[in-house]
C-alpha positions as semicolon CSV with decimal commas, in nm:
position;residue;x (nm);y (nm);z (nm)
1;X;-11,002;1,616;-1,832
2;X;-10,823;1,945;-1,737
3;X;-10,605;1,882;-1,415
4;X;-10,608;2,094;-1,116
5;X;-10,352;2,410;-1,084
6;X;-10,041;2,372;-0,818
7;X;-10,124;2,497;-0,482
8;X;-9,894;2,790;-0,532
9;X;-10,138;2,935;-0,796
10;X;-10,443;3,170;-0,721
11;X;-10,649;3,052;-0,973
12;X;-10,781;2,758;-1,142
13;X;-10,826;2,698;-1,536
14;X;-11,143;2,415;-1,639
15;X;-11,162;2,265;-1,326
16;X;-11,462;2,278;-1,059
17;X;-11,394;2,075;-0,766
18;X;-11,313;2,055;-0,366
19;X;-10,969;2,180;-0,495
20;X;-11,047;2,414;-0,709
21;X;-11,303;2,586;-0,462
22;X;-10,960;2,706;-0,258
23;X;-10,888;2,932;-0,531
24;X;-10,964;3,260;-0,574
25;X;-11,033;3,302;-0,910
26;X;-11,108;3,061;-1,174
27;X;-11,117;3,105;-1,550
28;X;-11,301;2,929;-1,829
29;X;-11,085;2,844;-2,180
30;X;-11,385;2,727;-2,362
31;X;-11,754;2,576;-2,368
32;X;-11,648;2,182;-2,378
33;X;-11,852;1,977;-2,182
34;X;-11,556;1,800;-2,082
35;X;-11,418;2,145;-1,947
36;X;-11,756;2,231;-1,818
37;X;-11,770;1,924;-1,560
38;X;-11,871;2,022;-1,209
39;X;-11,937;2,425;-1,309
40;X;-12,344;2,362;-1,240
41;X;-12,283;2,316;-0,880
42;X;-11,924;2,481;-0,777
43;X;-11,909;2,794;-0,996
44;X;-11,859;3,104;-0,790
45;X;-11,769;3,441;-0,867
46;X;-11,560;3,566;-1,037
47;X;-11,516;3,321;-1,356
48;X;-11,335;3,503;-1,656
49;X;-11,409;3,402;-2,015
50;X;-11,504;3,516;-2,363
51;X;-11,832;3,645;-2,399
52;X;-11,897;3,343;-2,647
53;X;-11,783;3,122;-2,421
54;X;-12,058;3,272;-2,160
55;X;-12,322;3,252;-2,394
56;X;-12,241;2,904;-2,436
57;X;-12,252;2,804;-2,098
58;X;-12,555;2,989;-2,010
59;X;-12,715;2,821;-2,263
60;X;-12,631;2,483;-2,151
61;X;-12,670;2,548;-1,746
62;X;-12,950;2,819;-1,739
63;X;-12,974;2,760;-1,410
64;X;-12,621;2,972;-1,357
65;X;-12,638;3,360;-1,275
66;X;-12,470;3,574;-1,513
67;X;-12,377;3,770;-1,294
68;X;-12,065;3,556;-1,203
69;X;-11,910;3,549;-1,523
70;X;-11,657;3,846;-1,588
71;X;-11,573;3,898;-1,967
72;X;-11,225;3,948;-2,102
73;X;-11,202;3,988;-2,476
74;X;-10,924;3,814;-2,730
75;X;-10,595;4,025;-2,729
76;X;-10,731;4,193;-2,370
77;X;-10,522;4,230;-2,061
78;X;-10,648;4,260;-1,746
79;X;-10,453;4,348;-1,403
80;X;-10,617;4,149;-1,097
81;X;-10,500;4,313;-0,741
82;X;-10,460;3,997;-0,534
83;X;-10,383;3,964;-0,177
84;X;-10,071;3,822;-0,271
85;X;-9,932;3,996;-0,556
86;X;-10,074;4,203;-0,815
87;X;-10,085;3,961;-1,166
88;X;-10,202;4,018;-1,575
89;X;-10,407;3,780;-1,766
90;X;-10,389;3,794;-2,132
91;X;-10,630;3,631;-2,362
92;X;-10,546;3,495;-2,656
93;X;-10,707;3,271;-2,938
94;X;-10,677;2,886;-2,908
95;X;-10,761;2,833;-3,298
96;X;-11,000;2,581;-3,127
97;X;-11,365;2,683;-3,110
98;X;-11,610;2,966;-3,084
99;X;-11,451;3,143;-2,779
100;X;-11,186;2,945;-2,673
101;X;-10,862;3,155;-2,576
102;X;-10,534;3,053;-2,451
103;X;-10,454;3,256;-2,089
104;X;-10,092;3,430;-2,015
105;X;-10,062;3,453;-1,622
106;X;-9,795;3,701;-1,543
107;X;-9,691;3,789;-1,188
108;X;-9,468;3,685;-0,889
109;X;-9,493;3,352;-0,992
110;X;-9,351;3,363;-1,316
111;X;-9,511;3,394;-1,670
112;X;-9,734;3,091;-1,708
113;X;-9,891;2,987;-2,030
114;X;-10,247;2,795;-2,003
115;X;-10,345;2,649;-2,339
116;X;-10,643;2,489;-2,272
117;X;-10,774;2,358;-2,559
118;X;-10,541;2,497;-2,882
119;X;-10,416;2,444;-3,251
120;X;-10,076;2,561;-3,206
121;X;-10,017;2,671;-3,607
122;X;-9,770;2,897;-3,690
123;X;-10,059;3,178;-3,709
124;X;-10,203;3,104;-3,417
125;X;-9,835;3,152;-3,256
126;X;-9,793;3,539;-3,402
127;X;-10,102;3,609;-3,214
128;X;-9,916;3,584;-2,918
129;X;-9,770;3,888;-2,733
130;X;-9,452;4,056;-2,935
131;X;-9,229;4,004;-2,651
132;X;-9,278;3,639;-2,656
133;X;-9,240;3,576;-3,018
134;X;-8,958;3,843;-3,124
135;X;-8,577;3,687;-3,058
136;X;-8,285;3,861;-2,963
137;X;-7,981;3,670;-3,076
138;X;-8,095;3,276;-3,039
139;X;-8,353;3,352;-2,739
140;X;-8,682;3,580;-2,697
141;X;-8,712;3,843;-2,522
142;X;-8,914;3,662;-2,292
143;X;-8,978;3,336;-2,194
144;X;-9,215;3,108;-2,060
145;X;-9,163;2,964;-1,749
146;X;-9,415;2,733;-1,781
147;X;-9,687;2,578;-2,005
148;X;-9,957;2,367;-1,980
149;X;-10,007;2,201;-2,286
150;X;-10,293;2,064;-2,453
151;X;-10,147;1,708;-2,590
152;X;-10,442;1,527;-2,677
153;X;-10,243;1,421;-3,009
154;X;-9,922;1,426;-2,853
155;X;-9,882;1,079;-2,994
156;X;-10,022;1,117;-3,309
157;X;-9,745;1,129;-3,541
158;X;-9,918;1,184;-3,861
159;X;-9,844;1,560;-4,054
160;X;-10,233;1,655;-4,047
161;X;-10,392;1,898;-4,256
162;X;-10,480;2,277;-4,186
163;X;-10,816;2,380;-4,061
164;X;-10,890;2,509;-4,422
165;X;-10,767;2,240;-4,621
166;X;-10,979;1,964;-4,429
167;X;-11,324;2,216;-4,506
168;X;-11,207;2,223;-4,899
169;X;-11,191;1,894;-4,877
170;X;-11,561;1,854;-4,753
171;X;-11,633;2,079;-5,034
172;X;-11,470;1,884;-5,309
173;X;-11,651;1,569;-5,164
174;X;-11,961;1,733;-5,181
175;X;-11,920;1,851;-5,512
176;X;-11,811;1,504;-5,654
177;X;-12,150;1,343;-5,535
178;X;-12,380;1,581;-5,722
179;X;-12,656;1,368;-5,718
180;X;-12,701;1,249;-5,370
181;X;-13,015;1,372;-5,224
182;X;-12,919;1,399;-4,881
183;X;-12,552;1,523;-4,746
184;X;-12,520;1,392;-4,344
185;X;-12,230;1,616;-4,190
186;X;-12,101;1,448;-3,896
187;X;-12,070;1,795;-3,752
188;X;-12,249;1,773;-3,384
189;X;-11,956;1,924;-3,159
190;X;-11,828;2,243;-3,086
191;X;-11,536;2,346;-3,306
192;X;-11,705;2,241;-3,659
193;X;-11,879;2,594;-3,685
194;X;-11,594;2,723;-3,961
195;X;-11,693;2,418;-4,156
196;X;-12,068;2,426;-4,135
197;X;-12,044;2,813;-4,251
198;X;-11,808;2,744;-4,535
199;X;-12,026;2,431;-4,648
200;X;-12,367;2,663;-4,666
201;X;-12,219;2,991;-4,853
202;X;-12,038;2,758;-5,093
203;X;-12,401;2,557;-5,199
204;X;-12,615;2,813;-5,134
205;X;-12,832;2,597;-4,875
206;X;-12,914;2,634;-4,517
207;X;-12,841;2,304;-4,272
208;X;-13,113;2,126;-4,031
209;X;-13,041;2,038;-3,712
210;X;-13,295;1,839;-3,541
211;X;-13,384;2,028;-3,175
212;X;-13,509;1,744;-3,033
213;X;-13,203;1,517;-3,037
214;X;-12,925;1,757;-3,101
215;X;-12,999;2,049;-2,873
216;X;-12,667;2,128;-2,753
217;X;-12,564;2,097;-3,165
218;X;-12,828;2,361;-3,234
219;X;-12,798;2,599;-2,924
220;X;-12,458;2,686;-2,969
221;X;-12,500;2,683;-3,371
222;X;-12,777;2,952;-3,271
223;X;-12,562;3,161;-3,116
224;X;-12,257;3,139;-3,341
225;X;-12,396;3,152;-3,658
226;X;-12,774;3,157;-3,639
227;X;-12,786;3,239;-4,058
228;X;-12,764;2,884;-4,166
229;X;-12,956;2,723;-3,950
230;X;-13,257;2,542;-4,086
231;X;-13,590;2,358;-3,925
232;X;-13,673;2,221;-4,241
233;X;-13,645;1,835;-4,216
234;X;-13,645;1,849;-4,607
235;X;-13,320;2,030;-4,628
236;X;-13,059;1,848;-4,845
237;X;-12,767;1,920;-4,570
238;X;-12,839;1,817;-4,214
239;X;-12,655;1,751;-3,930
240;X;-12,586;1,394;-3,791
241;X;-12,446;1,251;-3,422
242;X;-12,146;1,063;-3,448
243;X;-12,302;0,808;-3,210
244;X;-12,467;0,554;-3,406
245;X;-12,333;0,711;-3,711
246;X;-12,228;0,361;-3,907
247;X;-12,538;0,166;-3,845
248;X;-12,726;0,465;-4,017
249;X;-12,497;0,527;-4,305
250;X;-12,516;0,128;-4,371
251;X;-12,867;0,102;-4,352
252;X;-12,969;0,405;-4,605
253;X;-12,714;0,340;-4,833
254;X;-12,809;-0,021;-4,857
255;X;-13,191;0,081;-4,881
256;X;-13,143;0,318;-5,154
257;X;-12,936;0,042;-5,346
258;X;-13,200;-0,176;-5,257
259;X;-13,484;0,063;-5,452
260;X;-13,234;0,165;-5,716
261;X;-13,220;0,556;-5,618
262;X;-12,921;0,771;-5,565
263;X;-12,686;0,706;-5,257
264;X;-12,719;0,950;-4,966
265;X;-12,400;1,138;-4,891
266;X;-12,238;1,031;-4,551
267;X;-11,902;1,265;-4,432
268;X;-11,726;1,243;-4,078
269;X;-11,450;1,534;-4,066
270;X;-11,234;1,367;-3,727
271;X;-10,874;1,298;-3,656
272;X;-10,986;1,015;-3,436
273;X;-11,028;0,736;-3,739
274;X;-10,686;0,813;-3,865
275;X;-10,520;0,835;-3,543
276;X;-10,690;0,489;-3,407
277;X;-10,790;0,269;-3,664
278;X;-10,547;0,025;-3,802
279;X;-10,548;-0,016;-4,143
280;X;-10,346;-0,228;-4,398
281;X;-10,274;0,089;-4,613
282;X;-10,201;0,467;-4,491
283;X;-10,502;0,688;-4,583
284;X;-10,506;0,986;-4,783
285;X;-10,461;1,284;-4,544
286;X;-10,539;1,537;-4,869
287;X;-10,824;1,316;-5,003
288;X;-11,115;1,214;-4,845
289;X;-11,108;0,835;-4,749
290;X;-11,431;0,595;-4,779
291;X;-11,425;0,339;-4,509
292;X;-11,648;0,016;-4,491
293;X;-11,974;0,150;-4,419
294;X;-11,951;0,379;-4,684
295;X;-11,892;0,691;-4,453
296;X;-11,643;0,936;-4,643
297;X;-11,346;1,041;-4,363
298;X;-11,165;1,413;-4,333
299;X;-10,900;1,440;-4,117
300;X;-11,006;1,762;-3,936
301;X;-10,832;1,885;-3,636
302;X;-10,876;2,131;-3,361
303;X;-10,593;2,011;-3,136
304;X;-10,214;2,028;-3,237
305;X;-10,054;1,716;-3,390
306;X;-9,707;1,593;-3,208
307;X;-9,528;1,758;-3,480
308;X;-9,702;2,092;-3,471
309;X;-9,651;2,068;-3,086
310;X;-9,283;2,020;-3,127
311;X;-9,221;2,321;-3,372
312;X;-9,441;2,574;-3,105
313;X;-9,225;2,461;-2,807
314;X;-8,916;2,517;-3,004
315;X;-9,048;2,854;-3,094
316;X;-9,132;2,964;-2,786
317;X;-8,879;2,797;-2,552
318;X;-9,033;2,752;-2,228
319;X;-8,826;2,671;-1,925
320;X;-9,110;2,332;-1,830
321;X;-9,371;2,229;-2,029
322;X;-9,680;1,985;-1,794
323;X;-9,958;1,845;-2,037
324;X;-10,311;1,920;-1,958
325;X;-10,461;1,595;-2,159
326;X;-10,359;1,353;-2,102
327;X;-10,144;1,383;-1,786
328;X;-9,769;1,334;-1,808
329;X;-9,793;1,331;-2,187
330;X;-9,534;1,626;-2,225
331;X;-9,277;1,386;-2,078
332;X;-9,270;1,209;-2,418
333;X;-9,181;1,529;-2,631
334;X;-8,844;1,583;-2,751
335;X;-8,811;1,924;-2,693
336;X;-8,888;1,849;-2,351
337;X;-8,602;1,574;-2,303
338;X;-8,314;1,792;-2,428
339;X;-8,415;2,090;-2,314
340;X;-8,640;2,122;-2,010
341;X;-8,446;1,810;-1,797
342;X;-8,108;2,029;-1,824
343;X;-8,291;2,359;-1,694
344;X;-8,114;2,442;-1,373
345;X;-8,336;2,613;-1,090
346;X;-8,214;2,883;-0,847
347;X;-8,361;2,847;-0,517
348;X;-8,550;3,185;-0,555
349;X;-8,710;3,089;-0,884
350;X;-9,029;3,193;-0,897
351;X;-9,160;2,836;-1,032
352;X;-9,086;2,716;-0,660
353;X;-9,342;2,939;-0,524
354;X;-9,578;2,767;-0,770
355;X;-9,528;2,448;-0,633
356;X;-9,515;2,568;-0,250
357;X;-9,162;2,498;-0,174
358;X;-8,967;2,717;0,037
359;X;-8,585;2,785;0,021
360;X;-8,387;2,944;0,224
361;X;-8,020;2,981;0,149
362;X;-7,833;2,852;0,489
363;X;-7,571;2,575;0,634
364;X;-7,771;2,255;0,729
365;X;-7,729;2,178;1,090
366;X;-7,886;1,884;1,103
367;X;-7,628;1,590;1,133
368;X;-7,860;1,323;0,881
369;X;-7,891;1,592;0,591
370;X;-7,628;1,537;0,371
371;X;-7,412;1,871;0,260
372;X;-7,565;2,011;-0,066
373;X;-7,842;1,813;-0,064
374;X;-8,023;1,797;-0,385
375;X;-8,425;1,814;-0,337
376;X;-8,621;1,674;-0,623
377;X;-8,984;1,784;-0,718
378;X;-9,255;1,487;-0,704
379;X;-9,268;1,246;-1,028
380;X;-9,619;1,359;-1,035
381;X;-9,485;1,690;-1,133
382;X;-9,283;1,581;-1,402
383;X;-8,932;1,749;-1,318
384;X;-8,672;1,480;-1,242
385;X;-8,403;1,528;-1,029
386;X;-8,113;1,667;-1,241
387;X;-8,286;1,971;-1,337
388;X;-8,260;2,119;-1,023
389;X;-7,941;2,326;-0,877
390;X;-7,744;2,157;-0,609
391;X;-7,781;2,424;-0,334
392;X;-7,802;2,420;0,053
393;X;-8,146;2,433;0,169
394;X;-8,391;2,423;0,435
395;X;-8,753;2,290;0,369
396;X;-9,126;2,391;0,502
397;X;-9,271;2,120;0,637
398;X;-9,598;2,166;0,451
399;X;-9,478;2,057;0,087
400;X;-9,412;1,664;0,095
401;X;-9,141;1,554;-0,140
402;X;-9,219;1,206;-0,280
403;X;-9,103;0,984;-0,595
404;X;-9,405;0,804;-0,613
405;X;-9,745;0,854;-0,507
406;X;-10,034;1,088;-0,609
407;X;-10,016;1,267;-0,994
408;X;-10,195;1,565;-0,929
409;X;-10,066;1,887;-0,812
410;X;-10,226;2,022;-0,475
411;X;-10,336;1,672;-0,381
412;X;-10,039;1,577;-0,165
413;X;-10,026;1,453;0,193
414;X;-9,818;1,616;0,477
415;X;-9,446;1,499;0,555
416;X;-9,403;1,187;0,775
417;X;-9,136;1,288;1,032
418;X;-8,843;1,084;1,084
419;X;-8,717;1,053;1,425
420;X;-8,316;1,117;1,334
421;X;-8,216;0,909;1,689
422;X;-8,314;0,592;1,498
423;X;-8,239;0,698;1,157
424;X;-7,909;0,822;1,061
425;X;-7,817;0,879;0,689
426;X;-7,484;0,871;0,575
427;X;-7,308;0,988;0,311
428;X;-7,259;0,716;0,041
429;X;-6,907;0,905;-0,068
430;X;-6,841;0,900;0,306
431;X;-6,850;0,522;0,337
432;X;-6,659;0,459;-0,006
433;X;-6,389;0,622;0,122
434;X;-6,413;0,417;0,469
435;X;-6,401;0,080;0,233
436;X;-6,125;0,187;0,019
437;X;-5,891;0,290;0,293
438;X;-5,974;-0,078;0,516
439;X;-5,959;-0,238;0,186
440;X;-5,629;-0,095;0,165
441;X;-5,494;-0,193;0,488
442;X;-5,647;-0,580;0,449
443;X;-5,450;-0,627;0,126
444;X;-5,111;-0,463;0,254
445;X;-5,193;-0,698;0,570
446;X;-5,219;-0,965;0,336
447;X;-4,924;-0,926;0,174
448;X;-4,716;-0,877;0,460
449;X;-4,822;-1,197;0,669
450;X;-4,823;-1,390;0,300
451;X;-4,464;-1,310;0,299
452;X;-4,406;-1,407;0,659
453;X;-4,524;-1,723;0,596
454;X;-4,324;-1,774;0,292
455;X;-3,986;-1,705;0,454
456;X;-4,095;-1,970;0,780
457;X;-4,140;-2,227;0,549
458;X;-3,780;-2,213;0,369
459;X;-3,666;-2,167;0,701
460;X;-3,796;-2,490;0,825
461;X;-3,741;-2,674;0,465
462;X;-3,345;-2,605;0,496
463;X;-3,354;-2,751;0,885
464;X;-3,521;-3,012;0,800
465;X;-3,291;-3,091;0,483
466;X;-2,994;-3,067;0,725
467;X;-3,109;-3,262;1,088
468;X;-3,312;-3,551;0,925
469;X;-3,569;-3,694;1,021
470;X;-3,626;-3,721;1,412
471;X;-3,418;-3,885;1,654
472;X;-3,566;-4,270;1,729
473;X;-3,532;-4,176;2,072
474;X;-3,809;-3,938;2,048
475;X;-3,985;-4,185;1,817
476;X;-4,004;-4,416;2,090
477;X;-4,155;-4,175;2,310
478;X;-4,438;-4,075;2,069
479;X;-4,469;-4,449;2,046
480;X;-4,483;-4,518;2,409
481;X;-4,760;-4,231;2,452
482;X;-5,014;-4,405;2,130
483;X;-4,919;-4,777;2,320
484;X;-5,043;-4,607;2,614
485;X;-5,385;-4,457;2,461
486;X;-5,270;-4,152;2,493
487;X;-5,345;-3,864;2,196
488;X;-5,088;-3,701;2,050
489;X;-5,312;-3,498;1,899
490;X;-5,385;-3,145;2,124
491;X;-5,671;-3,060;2,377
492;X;-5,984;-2,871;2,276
493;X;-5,852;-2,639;2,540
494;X;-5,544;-2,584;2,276
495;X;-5,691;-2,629;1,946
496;X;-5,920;-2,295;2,112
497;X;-5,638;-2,146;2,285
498;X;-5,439;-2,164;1,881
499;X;-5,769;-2,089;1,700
500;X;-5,763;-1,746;1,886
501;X;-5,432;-1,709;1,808
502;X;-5,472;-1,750;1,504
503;X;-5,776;-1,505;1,400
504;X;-5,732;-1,193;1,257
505;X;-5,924;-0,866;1,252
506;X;-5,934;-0,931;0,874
507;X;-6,299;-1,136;0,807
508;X;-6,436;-0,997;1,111
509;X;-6,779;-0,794;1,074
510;X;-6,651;-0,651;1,402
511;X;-6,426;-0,454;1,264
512;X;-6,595;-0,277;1,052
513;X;-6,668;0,112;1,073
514;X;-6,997;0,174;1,314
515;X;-7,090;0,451;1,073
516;X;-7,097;0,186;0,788
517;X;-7,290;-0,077;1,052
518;X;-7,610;0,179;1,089
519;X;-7,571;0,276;0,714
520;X;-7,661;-0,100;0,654
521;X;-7,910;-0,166;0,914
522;X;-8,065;0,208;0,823
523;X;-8,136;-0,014;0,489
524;X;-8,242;-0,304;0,677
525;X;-8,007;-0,498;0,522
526;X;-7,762;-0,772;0,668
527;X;-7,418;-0,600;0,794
528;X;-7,185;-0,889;0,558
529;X;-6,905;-1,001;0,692
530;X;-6,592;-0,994;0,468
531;X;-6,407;-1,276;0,257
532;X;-6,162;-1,475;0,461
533;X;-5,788;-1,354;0,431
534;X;-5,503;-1,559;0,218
535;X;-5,329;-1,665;0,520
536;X;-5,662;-1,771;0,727
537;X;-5,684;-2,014;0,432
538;X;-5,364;-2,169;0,402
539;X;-5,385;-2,248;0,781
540;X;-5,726;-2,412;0,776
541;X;-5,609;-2,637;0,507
542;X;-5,326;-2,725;0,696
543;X;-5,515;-2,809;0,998
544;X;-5,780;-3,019;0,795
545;X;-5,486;-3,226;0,695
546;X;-5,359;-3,287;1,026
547;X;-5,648;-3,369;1,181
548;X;-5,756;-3,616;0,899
549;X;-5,408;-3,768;0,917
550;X;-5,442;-3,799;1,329
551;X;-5,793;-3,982;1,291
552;X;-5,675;-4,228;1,076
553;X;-5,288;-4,308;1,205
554;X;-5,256;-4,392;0,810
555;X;-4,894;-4,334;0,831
556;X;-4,636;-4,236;1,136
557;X;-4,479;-3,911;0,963
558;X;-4,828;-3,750;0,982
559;X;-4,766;-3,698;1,351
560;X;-4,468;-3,432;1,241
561;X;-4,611;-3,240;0,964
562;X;-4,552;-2,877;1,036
563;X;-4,859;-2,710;1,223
């Protein structure tokens, strides 16, 4: 399904909805029904498309008035005076079917490419306008800022054949069953028209369609080329429905076996079996290929295969590419990943406008905004974050800016507001800087008090090595004070009293930086408190020690190890 243009556009292209209704002008690539969804009940003047394409339609909703349709011809241009800028269309042919055309948008908002439907060949290319085709140096004269991209084979990899070599193919199928009385052309869409023509003037024979089951088939087969169409039932080549198409090839073949008469003649020109079906060989994409059911296969195309895709966008060079079908498909492309996620965007590029953002080159007063803030487009739109310009800028309100949510352009909700009193964002170099300079002063800490420590203890080693051990007099004492029941050990009130002493501002979350406390909680996340210093845990080990050695009186010299 086509997808809905960006708010910033005047116009739609294939699409007839609640959206679409909000724009002012709407134009029709081609007849598709898929393309066609919604037009019975939301068309409204004016619609522009080929007067093929009008036919078409007419024919399938006759309920439509005419007089809505305005016509623009292949190669025409056509100036539209809108209230907010004057802009050119330019059609172009899609190498699709009867009366599709590719549209060029030109105006304040860029030069746009719409696709639609399209076979991007390298002929199809030169019938593009000069200036977008002829190079100066490495680059065109002009580019595209943006295309949407039919990429309904974007992932089919396979080198497919051209338009004319799939319908000599047909031919040279045909002609290698001479004696099959009836040829079945799985031909009942719109875009096998070339094929049906080439298949009567080369035999000589007109082709039945039957009205009753294949109106649409016939209508539009009327109008395009109403020369070979037949109403005979007799006729040797007639047109089949792919729906059902196996059960009936299976069955007559197996009947005329069955009664010993010639084979019927069953041929399905489609990409879709050689893009889908797995197979234990790769089939013959210049030969016809018979499957199980005794259907003969053609790969025929009317959309651009991922290699054909890839040659047009190197050709023409557009700035973004978005896929039309299926969505986000243009993602996958390689010219797109190396050349459309380095594009850098100025703030007044007109592609903004397309999107409805608004930038205004200032200095951002608000104290949460982060200096040069980069803005990113939504996912949904398909342009990641590094593309854009780093730039200081102040945003509408009405645009939201989201990484996740809703893949369609102009179906966005508003911004949520953010009160900034309980939300404060802070610059993540900001608080890196904050770390490394306590981290810093904690390790020159350290190392300072590790040192200390160090030069007590050969202090006290040498005056112990030259007094001794302690006098018996105050031996006695100690043992006078345990006869007594009373502790040696200190009070609670002193243990405290040292533990207090002892703490330092290193391990303590309440030192940290109050911008770094609200960066955390901002993140709802725990504010962590920091690994215990060197020196906190030599003295805990120490006092472990003592304490165990107090509990137990194991020995009398654990009274006098140093605190």
């Amino acid at each position: 399904m086509p997808i809905e243009m960006p708010k910033g556009l005047p116009f739609a292209v294939d699409t007839w909805s609640s959206e679409s209704d909000k724009k002012r002008y709407h134009f029709l690539s081609h007849a598709h029904r898929d393309h066609l969804s919604g037009i019975a009940s939301r068309a409204s003047y004016p619609i522009y498309a080929t007067r093929v394409t009008i036919s078409i339609v007419l024919s399938y909703f006759p309920q439509l008035d005419e007089a809505i349709f305005v016509e623009i011809k292949v190669g025409e241009t056509l100036v539209i005076n809108d209230a907010d800028g004057a802009f050119s269309v330019t059609a172009c042919d899609a190498n699709h079917c009867p009366g599709a055309v590719m549209f060029i948008f030109e105006g304040t908002f860029g030069n746009i490419l719409h696709t639609g439907d399209c076979r991007l060949t390298a002929d199809c290319l030169q019938d593009l306008p000069l200036k977008y085709i002829t190079k100066r140096g490495k680059e065109m004269l002009s580019r595209f800022d943006l295309i949407f991209l039919d990429c309904t084979f974007g992932r089919c990899f396979l080198k497919l054949p051209t338009k004319q070599s799939a319908i000599q193919q047909v031919i040279n199928c045909i002609w290698k069953h001479p004696h099959a009385p009836f040829i079945y052309l799985a031909c009942d869409l719109l875009g096998h028209e070339e094929m049906l023509v080439e298949v009567s003037r080369t035999f000589g024979s007109k082709i039945f369609i039957d009205l009753a089951i294949y109106h649409d088939r016939f209508s539009t087969l009327s109008l395009v080329a109403p020369q070979i169409v037949s109403n005979d039932p007799s006729s040797r080549f007639q047109v089949v429905g792919y729906p059902g198409l196996y059960q009936r090839a299976r069955e007559a073949i197996t009947n005329a076996q069955t009664n010993h008469q010639p084979t019927p003649l069953f041929i399905r020109p489609s990409t879709q079996w050689y893009a889908s079906k797995v197979r234990a060989h790769t089939p013959s994409l210049t030969e016809p290929e018979q499957d199980e059911f005794g259907v003969w296969h053609v790969c025929f195309s009317i959309h651009s295969s991922r290699e054909e895709l890839e040659l047009a966008l190197q050709f023409l060079q557009p700035k973004w590419v978005i896929s039309t079908t299926p969505p986000s498909l243009a993602m996958e492309l390689s010219y797109v990943k190396k050349h459309c996620f380095t594009t850098r965007w100025i703030p007044d590029d007109p592609l903004w406008r397309i999107f409805k953002f608004s930038f205004k080159k200032t200095i951002i007063s608000a104290p949460a905004l982060v200096e040069s803030e980069m803005v990113p487009l939504p996912v949904s739109v398909g342009v990641p974050a590094e593309v854009l310009e780093q730039v200081e800028i102040e945003l509408e309100a009405t645009p939201p800016i989201t990484l996740f949510g809703r893949a369609r352009f102009g179906m966005l909700d508003e911004f949520e507001i953010i009160d900034e009193e309980k939300l404060e964002i802070y610059s993540l170099e900001e608080c890196n800087l904050e770390l490394d300079g306590r981290l810093t002063e904690e390790l020159t800490t350290v190392e300072r008090r590790t040192e200390e420590l160090c030069i007590d203890e050969k202090e006290k080693n040498e005056q112990r090595n030259n007094n001794g051990q302690r006098s018996i007099k105050e031996l006695h004492v100690e043992d006078r004070k345990m006869d007594n029941g009373e502790s040696t050990e200190p009070s609670e009130e002193e243990k405290d009293k040292g533990f207090e002493r002892d703490r330092s501002c290193i391990g303590s979350s309440q030192e940290l930086n109050q911008s770094l406390k609200r960066l955390y909680r901002s993140r709802n996340v725990p504010v962590p408190r920091p690994l215990p210093s060197l020196v906190e845990l030599m003295e805990a080990s120490k006092r472990a020690k003592i304490g165990d050695k107090s509990s137990n009186h194991s020995t009398l010299n654990s009274s006098y190890s140093i605190p």
